[in-house]
C-alpha positions as CSV (number, residue, x, y, z in Angstrom):
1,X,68.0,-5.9,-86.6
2,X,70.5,-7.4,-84.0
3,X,68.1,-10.2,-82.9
4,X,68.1,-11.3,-87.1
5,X,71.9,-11.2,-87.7
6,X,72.3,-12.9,-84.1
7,X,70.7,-15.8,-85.3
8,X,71.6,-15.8,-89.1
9,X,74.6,-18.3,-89.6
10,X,76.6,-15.7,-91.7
11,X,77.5,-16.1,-95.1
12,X,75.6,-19.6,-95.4
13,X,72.3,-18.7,-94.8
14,X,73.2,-15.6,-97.4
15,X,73.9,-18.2,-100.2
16,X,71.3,-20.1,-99.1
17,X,69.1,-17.8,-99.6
18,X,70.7,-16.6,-102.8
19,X,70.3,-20.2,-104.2
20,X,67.2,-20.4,-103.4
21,X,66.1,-17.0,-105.3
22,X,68.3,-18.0,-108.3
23,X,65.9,-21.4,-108.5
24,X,62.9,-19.3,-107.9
25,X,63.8,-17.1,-110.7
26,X,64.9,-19.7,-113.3
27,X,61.6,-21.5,-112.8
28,X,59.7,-18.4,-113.3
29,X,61.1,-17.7,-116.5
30,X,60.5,-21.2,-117.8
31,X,57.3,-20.7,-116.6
32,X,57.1,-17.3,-118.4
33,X,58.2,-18.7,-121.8
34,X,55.9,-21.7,-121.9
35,X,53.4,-19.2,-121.4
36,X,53.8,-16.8,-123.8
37,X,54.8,-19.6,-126.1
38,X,51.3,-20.7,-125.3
39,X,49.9,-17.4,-126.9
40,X,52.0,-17.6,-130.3
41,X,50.5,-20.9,-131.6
């Protein structure tokens, strides 16, 4: 555990990675409504 927070750059790569999972997410549930959109017609 010391050897990852030694190398993590603190807060930014947090909110990095937060952004990135945030982006992640909100193309999955685009993804998700096309597809069950798909289904109702």
């Amino acid at each position: 555990m010391k050897t990852v927070l030694r190398f993590d750059s603190g807060r930014r790569g947090f909110e990095k990675a937060t952004y990135f999972l945030l982006i992640l997410a909100g193309g999955l549930a685009v993804f998700g409504i096309i597809w069950v959109y798909s289904f109702l017609r």
